[in-house]
C-alpha positions in Angstrom: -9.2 -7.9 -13.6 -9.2 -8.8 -9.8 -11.3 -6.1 -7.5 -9.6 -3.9 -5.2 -11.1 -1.5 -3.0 -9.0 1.3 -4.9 -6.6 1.5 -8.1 -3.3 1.4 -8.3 -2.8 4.7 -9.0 -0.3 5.4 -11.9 1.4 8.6 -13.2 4.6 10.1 -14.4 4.7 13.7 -12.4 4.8 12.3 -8.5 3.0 9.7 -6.7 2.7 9.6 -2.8 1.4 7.2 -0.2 0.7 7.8 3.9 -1.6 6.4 6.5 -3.4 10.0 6.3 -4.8 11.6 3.4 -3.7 15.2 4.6 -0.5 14.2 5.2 -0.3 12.4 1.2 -1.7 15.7 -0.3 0.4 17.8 1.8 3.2 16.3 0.5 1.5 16.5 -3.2 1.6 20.0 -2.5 5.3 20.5 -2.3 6.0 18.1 -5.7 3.1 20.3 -7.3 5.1 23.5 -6.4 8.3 22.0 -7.9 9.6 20.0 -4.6 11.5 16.9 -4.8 10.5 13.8 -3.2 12.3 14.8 -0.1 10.4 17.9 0.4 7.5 16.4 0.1 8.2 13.4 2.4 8.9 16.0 4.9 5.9 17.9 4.9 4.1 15.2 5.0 6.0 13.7 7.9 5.4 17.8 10.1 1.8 17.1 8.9 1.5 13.9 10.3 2.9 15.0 13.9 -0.4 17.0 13.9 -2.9 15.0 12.6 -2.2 11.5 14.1 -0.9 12.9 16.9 -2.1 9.1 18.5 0.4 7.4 16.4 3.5 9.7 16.5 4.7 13.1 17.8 7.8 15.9 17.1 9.4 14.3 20.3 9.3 10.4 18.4 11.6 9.2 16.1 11.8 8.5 12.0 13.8 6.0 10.2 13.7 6.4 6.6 15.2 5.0 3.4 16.3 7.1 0.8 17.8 6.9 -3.3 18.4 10.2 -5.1 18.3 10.3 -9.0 21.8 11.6 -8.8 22.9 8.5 -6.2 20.8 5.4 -6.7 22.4 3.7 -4.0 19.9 3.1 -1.0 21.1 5.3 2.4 19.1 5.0 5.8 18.4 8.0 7.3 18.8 7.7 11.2 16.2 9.8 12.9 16.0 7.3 16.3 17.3 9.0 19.2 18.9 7.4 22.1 19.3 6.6 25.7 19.8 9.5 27.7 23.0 9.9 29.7 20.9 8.8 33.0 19.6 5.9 31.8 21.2 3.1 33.0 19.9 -0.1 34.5 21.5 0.4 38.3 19.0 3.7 38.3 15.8 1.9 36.9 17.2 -1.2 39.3 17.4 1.2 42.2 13.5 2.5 41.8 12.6 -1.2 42.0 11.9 -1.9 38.2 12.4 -5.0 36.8 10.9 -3.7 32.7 11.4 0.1 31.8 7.9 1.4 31.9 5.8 1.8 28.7 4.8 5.1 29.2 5.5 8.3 31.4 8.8 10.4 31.3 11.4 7.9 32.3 10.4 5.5 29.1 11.6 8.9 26.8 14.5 8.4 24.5 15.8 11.8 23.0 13.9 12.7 20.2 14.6 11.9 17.1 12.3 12.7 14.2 12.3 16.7 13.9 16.2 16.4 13.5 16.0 13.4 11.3 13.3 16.1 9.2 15.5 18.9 9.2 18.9 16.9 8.1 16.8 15.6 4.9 15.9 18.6 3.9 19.4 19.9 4.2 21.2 17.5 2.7 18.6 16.7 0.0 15.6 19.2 -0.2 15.4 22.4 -2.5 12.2 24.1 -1.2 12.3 26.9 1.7 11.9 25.9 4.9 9.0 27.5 5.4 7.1 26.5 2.4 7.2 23.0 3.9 6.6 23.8 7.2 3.5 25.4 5.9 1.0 22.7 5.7 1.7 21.6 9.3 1.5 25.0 10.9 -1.9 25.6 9.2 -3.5 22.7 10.3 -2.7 23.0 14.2 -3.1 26.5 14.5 -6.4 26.8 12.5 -7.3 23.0 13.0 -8.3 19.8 11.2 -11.5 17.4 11.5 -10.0 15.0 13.5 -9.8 11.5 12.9 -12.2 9.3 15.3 -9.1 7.0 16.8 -7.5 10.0 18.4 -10.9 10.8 20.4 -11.2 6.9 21.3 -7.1 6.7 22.5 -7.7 9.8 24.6 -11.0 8.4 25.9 -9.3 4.6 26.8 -6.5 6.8 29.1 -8.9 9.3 30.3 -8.2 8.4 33.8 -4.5 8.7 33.3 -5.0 12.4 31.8 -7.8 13.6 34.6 -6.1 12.0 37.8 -2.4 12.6 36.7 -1.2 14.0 33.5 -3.2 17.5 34.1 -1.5 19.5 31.0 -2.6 16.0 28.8 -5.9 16.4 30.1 -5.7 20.6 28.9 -5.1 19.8 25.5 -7.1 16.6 25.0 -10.4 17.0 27.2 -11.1 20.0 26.5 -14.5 20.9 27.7 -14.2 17.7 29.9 -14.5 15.4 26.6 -12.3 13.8 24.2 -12.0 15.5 20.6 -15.2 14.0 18.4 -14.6 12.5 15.6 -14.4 14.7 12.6 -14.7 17.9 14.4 -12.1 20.7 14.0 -9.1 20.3 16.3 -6.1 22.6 17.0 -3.4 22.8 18.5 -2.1 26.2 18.8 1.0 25.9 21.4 2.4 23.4 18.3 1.8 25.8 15.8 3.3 28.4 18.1 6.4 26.4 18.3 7.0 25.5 14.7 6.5 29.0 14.1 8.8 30.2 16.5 12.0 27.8 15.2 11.1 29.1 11.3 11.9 32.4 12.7 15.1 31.8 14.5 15.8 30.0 11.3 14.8 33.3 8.9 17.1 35.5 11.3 19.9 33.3 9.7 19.5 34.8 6.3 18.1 34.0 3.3 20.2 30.7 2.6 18.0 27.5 3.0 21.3 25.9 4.4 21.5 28.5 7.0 18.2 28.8 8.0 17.5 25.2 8.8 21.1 24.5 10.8 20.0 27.6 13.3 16.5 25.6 13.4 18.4 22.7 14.5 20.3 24.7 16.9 17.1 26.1 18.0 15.5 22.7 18.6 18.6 21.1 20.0 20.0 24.1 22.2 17.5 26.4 22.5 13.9 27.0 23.7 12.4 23.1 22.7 15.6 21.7 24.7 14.9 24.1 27.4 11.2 23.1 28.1 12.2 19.3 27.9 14.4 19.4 30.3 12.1 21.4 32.3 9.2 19.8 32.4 11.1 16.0 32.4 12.3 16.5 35.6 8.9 16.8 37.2 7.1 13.2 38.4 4.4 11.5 36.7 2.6 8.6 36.6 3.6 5.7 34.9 3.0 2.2 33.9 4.7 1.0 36.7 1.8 2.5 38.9 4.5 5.2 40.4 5.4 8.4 40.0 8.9 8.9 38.0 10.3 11.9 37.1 12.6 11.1 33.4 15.6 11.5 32.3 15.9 13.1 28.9 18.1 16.5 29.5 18.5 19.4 27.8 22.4 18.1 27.2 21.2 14.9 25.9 19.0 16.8 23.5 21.8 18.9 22.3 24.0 15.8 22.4 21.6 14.0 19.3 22.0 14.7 16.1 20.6 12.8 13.5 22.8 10.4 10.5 23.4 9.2 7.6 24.1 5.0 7.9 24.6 2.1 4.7 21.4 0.1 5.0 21.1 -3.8 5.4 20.3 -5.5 2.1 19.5 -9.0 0.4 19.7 -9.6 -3.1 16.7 -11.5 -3.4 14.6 -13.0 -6.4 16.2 -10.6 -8.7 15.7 -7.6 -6.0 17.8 -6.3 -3.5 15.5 -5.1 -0.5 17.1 -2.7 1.9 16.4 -1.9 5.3 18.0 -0.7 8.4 20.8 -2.1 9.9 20.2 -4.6 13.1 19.6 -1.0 16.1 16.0 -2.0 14.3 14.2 -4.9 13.6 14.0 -4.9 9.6 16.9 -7.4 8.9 14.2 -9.7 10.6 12.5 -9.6 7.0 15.7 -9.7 5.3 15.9 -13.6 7.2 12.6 -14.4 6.3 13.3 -13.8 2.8 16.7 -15.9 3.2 14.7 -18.5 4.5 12.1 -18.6 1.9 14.6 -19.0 -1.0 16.2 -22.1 0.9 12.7 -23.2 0.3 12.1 -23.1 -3.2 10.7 -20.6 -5.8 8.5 -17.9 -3.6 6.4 -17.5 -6.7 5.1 -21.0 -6.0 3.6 -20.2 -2.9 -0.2 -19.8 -2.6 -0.7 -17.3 0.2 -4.2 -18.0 0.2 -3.5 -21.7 1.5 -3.0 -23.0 4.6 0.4 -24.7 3.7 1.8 -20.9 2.9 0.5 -19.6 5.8 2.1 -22.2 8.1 5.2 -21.9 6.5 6.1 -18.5 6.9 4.7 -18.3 10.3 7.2 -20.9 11.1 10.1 -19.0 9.1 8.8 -15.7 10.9 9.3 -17.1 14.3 12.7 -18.1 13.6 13.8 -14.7 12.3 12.3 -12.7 15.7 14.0 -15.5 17.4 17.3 -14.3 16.1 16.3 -10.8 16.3 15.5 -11.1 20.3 19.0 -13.2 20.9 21.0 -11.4 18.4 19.9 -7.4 17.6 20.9 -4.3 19.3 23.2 -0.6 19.2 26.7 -1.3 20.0 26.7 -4.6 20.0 28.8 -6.9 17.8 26.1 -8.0 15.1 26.5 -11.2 13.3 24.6 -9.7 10.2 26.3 -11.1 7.6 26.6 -14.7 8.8 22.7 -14.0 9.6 22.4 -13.2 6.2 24.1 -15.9 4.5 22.6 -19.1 2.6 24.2 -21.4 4.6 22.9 -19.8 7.7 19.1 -19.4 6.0 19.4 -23.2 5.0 20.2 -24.2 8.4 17.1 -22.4 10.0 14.7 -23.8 6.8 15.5 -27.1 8.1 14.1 -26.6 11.2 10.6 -25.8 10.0 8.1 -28.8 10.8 4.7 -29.8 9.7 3.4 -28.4 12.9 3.5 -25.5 14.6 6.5 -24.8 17.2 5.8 -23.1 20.6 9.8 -22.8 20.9 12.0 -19.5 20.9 14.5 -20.8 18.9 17.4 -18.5 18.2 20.5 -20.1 15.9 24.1 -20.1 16.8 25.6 -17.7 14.0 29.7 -17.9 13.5 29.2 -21.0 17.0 28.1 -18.3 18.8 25.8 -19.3 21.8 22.9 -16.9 21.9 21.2 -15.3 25.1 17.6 -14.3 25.3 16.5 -12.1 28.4 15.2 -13.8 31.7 12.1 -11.9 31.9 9.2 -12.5 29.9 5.9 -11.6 31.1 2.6 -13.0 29.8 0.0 -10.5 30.3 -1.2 -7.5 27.9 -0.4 -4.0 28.8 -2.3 -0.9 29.7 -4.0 1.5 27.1 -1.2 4.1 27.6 1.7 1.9 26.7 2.5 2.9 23.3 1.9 1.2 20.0 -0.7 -1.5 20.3 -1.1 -3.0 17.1 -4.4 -4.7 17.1 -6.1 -6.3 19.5 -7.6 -9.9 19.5 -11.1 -8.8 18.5 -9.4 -6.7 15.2 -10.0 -3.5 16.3 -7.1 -1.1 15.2 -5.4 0.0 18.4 -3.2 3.3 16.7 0.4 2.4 16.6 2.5 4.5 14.2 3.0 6.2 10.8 4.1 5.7 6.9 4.6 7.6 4.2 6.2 6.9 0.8 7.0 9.4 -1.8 8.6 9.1 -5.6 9.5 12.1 -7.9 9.5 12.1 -11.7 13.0 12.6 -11.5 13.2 9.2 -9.4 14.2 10.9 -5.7 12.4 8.2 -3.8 12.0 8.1 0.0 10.4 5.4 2.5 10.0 6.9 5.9 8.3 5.6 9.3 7.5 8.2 11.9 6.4 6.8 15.0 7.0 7.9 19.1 5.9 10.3 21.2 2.5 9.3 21.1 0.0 12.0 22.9 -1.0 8.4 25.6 3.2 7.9 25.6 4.1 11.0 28.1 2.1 14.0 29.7 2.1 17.0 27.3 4.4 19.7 27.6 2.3 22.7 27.3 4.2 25.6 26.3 5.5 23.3 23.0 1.9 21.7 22.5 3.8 18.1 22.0 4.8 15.3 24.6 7.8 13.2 24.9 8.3 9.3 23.7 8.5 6.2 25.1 10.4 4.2 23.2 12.9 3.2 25.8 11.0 0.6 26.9 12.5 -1.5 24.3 15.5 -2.3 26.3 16.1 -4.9 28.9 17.2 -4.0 32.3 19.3 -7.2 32.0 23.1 -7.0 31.6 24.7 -9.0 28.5 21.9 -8.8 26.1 22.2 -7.2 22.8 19.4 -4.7 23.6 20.5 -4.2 27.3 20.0 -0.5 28.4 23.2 1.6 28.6 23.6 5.6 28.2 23.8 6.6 24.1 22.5 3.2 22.6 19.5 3.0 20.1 16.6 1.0 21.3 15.7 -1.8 18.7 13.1 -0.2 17.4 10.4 -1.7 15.2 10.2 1.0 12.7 11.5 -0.8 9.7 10.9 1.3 6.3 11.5 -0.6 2.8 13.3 0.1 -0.1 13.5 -2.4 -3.2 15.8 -2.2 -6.3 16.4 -4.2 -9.2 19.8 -3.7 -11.6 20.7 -1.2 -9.3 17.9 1.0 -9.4 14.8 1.9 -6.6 11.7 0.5 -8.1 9.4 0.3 -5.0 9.0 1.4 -1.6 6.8 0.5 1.0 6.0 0.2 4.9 3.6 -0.4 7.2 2.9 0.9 11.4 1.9 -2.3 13.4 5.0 -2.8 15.8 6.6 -5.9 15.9 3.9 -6.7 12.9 5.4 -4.4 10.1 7.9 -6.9 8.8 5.5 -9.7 9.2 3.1 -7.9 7.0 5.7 -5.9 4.7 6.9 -9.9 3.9 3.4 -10.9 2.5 3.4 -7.7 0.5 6.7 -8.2 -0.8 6.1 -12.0 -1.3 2.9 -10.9 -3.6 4.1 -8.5 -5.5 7.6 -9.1 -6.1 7.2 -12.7 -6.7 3.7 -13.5 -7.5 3.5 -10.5 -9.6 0.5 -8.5 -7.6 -0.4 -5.1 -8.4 0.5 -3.1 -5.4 -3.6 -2.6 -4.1 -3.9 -5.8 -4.6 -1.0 -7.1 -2.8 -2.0 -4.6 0.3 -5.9 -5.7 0.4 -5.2 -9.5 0.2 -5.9 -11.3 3.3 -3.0 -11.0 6.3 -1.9 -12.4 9.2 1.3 -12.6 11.8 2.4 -14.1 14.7 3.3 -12.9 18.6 5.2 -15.9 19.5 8.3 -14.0 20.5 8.8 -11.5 23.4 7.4 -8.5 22.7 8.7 -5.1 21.7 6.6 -3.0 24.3 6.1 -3.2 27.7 5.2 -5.9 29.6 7.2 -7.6 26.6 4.2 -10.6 26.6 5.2 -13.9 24.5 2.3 -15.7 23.2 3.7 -19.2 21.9 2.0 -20.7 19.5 -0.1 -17.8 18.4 -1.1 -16.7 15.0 -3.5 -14.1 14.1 -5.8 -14.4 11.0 -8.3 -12.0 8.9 -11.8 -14.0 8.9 -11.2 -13.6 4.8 -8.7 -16.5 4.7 -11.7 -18.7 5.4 -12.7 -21.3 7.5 -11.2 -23.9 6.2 -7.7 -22.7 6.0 -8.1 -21.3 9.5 -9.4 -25.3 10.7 -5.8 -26.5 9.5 -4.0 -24.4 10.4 -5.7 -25.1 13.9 -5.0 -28.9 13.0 -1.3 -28.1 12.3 -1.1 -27.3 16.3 -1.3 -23.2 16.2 -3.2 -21.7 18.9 -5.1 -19.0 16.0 -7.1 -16.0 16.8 -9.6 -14.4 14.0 -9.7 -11.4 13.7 -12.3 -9.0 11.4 -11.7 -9.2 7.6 -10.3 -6.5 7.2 -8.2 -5.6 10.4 -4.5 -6.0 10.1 -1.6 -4.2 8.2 -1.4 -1.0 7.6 0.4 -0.6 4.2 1.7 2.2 1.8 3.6 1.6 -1.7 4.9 3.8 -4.4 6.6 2.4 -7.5 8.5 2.9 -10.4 8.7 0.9 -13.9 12.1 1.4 -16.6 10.1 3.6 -18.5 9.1 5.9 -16.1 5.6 5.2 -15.3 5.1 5.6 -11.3 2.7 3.7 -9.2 1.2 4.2 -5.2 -1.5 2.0 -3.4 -2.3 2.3 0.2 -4.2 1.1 2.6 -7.9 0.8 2.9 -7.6 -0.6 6.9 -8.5 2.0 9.3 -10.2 4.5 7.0 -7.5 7.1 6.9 -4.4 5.9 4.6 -4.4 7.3 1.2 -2.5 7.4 -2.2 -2.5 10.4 -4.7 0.0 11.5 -7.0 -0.6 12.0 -11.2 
């Protein structure tokens, strides 16, 4: 039996699996009180907003990936919002901006998540609103010990907060210090607002249906749409160095509404993996898989070697090539040519025996592809958004996870992430701040992720949802940015094809590459780098150096953040999580 620092849990009642262990047992909570897997998923994701409120916020977004036992057939849930009706490129061009800043109020998109939330339940929940609302409301009114990160995040922009994001600096220096680690935290204006919309939405009547449309409305149109547009028109500091007031209005938050979409899939290895469509990054994994199969059988491949690791570092590079040239919202996608075996053999023939330092894009359907004419090379501030890891391992915060299968086989995969408390100063009378993810856009004409008013920004939350004959049997995701396919594909490669028990498959050694523009600002492109865990050894790391990549080690045990649930034919359910960062955890029975 291999070691793992935790067992695959296994079950038949409900297993979950998030990157916080109040968020996984919230969520427990709801199955244990005869919730489906979408009540709890949504607890858990209200939970979450409060205690890793470094690594998403009510004002972020959520994609998610859903099956019902009723509908097997895999449906994305939407929950990214979009550019707001002032955001074009002539008015960041006209304050002098060549990128969209990483932080501050003009990088907000219109939220997306508490929508996104709210239409799960509605269309597939069966608990009152306010039972799963519960578990949130408690914790940030009558606070929760406090994970260390947030205290060190608030402490790396504590100049930001002190100097120019005063209502930031109320909230999250209180006392004049960052929260401590472990001590009991709250956040009462939150609670005051969650509690606020369940009433508007118990003033509607008893019906569940009822109650959480006039929540919507209340978020949408009401008081929470009111204060945005409020306190978005008033100048802060940014990344830029300037003072910007944003953009998000109270029509553009009325304007959003959350959706129901078909997901991007690959029938791979006897699996079809599903993601979202190409408004996100995750058909990046679906071309790495592609790839891989033009390469032979992916069970053969020793991912402890340094022939493996090469290899789909070199695929990887090709599929975020493709992804920079090719993905966007409103833009003519060539996804299924993308997809295609003829397309994946022409980009497995490009891979060498050495490393490339090119951004190569292919030419789907002839097609001549465009990459954007600004690349910078340096890192970005502490206040930028999500941060994966740095080059000495330590976990910079980035986003959430959270998995979650019933015993009636309602599964959900679901990755909150955005309005980050170091994304935007706080609004005070919600308790919450507003997003950054605009900065994923170009302020360059003719690209598929050009800015424009109403467009998604690609965004690199990329949940996973696996089935085989038709039915979900896993799924997984992973925060990390433009890393969560990278390390999803390892995961998948383990146990899918090399038949890994799911903690095994998440504690095994990772790595990824940067050698593509980035998804945050100042969008850096690092060619040639790859970034190892220590574990893989020295001598894979030497030739791998040999085979001309530029590598960085990294601690043991510093990258990928991972959750999995799973299901077998007969019934037996499975979750693992991640033991990286001290704070993922898996519990279900």
């Amino acid at each position: 039996m291999t070691f793992t620092t935790r067992p695959t849990l296994r079950g038949t009642f409900g297993m979950v699996s998030s990157t916080h262990w109040l968020a996984s047992q919230s969520a427990m909570r709801l199955l244990e009180l005869g919730g489906n897997a979408f009540d709890a998923a949504a607890a858990a994701g209200f939970v979450l907003h409060v205690v890793e409120p470094h690594l998403n916020g009510p004002a972020g977004e959520v994609p998610a990936i859903i099956a019902t036992a009723a509908d097997p057939t895999p449906r994305v849930l939407c929950g990214q919002g979009t550019a707001p009706a002032g955001a074009t490129i002539e008015h960041f061009r006209g304050l002098g901006l060549e990128l969209i800043p990483g932080s501050g109020p003009l990088a907000a998109a219109v939220p997306g998540a508490v929508d996104a939330w709210l239409l799960l339940l509605r269309d597939h929940g069966s608990m009152p609103l306010r039972t799963v609302l519960e578990p949130a409301i408690g914790y940030a009114r009558n606070g929760h010990p406090l994970v260390g990160p947030v205290g060190e995040t608030v402490n790396r922009v504590r100049g930001l907060f002190t100097e120019h994001w005063p209502t930031s600096a109320e909230l999250w220096l209180q006392g004049g210090s960052a929260p401590g680690a472990n001590k009991l935290f709250r956040n009462p204006a939150y609670a005051d607002t969650l509690e606020r919309l369940l009433v508007s939405g118990e003033e509607a009547g008893s019906d569940r249906v009822a109650q959480i449309e006039r929540v919507r409305a209340a978020w949408r149109e009401g008081f929470v749409a009111e204060a945005i547009d409020r306190f978005s028109r008033l100048p802060h500091r940014d990344s830029s160095g300037r003072d910007h007031a944003g953009l998000v209005t109270g029509e553009d938050v009325a304007a959003f509404e959350a959706s129901w979409e078909e997901p991007a899939t690959l029938d791979w290895h006897g699996h079809t993996v599903a993601k979202t469509g190409p408004w996100g990054q995750g058909p990046a994994l679906l071309q790495s898989l592609a790839v891989l199969a033009e390469l032979g059988d992916p069970a053969s491949l020793d991912l402890s070697g340094a022939e493996a690791v090469h290899t789909v570092t070199e695929i990887t590079k090709l599929s975020y090539a493709d992804r920079e040239a090719w993905y966007g919202d409103g833009v003519d996608v060539p996804l299924k040519t993308l997809l295609s075996p003829g397309y994946a053999a022409e980009r497995a023939a490009l891979i060498g025996a050495e490393a490339s330092y090119e951004l190569r894009p292919g030419s789907p359907d002839g097609r001549t592809p465009r990459l954007p004419g600004v690349v910078s090379g340096v890192a970005g501030d502490a206040s930028t958004g999500e941060p994966t890891v740095s080059a000495d391992g330590v976990t910079r915060g980035d986003t959430c996870h959270v998995d979650v299968i019933d015993q009636w086989g309602n599964v959900i995969s679901a990755t909150p992430s955005g309005g980050w408390l170091q994304s935007s100063p706080t609004i005070p009378e919600l308790g919450f701040c507003l997003g950054s993810r605009l900065q994923m856009f170009w302020l360059e004409e003719g690209l598929a992720s050009s800015l424009a008013p109403g467009l998604r920004p690609r965004t690199t939350l990329t949940p996973t949802l696996v089935l085989r004959d038709g039915v979900p049997i896993l799924a997984c995701g992973s925060p990390g940015g433009d890393q969560q396919d990278q390390w999803q594909l390892l995961f998948l490669l383990r146990h899918l094809a090399g038949g890994q028990e799911l903690q095994e498959a998440i504690d095994a050694p990772a790595w990824h590459t940067t050698a593509f523009p980035s998804s945050f600002y100042p969008r850096a492109t690092e060619p040639g780098d790859l970034t190892i865990e220590s574990r893989l050894g020295p001598a894979v790391r030497d030739a791998l150096i040999a085979k001309g990549h530029r590598v960085v080690e990294t601690a043991p045990w510093s990258l990928g953040r991972l959750c999995a649930v799973a299901r077998t034919p007969d019934g037996v359910l499975a979750a693992a999580a991640n033991p990286r960062g001290m704070q993922g955890y898996a519990t279900g029975r």
